[in-house]
C-alpha positions in Angstrom: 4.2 29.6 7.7 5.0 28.2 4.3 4.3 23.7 3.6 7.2 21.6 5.3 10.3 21.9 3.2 11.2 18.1 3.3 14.3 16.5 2.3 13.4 13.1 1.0 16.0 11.3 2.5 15.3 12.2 5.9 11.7 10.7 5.9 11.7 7.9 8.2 9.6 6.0 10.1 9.4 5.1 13.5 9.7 1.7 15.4 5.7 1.7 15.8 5.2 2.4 12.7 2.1 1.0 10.9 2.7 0.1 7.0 1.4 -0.9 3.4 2.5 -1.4 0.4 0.4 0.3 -2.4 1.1 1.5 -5.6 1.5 4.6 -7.2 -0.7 6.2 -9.7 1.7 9.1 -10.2 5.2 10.2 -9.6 5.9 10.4 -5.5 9.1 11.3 -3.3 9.4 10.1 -0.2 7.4 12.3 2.5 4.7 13.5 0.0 1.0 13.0 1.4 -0.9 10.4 -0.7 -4.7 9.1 -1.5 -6.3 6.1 -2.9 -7.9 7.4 -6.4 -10.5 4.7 -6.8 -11.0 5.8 -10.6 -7.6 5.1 -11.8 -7.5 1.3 -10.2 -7.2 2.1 -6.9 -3.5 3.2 -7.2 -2.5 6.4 -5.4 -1.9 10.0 -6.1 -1.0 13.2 -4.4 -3.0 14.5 -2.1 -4.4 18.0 -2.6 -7.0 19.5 -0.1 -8.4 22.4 -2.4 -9.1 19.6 -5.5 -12.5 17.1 -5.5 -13.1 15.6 -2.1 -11.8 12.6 -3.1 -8.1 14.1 -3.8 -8.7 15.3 -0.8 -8.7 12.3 1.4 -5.6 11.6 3.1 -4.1 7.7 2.9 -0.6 8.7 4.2 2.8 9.6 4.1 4.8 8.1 1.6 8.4 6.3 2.7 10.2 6.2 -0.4 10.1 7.4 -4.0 8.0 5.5 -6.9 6.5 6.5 -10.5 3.5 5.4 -11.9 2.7 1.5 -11.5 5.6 0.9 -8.9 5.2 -0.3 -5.3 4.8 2.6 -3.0 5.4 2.3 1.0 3.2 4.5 3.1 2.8 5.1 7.1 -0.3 5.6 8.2 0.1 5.7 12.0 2.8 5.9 14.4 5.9 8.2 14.6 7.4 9.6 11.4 10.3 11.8 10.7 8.4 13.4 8.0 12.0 14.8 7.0 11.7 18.5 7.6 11.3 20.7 10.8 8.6 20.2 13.0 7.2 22.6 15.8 6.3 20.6 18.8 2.7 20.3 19.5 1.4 21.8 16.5 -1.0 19.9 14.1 -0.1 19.2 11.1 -2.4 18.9 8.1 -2.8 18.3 4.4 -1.4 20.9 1.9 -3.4 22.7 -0.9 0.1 21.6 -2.3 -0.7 18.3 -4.3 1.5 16.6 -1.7 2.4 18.5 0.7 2.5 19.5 4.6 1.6 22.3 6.4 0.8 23.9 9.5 -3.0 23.9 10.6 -2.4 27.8 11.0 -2.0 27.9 6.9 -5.7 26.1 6.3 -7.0 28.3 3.8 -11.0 28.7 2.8 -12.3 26.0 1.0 -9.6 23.8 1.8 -10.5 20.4 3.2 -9.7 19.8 6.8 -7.0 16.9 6.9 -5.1 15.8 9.9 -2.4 14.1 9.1 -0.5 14.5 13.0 0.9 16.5 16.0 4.8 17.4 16.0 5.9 15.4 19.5 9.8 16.8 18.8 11.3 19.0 15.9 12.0 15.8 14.1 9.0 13.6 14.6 5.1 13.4 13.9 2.8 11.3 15.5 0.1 10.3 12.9 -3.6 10.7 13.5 -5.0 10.6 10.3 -8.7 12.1 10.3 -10.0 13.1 7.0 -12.4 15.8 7.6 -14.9 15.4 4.9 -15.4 19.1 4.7 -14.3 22.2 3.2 -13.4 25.2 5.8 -16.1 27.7 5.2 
């Protein structure tokens, strides 16, 4: 399997839903996967799992589009529509795709392990966000 093809305007999150508002530190679309970069002012980036461990670290999902310097919502737990098909009861992880999803089946060596959630229906992800720390072997 390929990363999630999302459609921006289908990311949406659930009742339950837990929320911030950050801001960006780079262009984002809605249902890219994001990270505090503490060396650029704490704003946040894309996340990429085969960059430094700190791009690595997932912060969450993002629930609209912003640029550089503009608020930026994020989910970091509950249910999500992360806007493209989901496979019921497969994890979900961090992309070596600066902000993308993918499949835990797709977890490449030297990728860090991410998990961002597990699909509950073909439309919905319920966040667990545990950042690994490591590189797959």
């Amino acid at each position: 399997m390929a990363d999630m093809t999302v459609t921006a305007a289908n990311v949406v999150p659930a009742a339950n839903a837990t929320k911030s508002t950050v801001i960006a530190g780079v262009t984002v679309t809605a249902g890219q996967l994001v990270y505090k970069n503490t060396s650029d002012s704490d704003k946040y980036h894309l996340c990429d799992v085969d960059a430094s461990a700190e791009a690595a670290l997932l912060g969450g999902i993002a629930l609209n589009g912003a640029s550089d310097g503009q608020p930026l919502e994020i989910q970091t737990a509950g249910d999500v529509n992360p806007g493209g098909t989901v496979v019921v009861g497969k994890h979900y992880m961090a992309s070596d795709t600066a902000g993308g999803i993918k499949p835990v089946d797709d977890i490449d060596l030297g990728d860090y392990s991410n998990l961002l959630g597990i699909g509950t229906s073909t439309s919905n992800i319920l966040l667990g966000i545990i950042n690994g720390g490591v590189a797959v072997p």
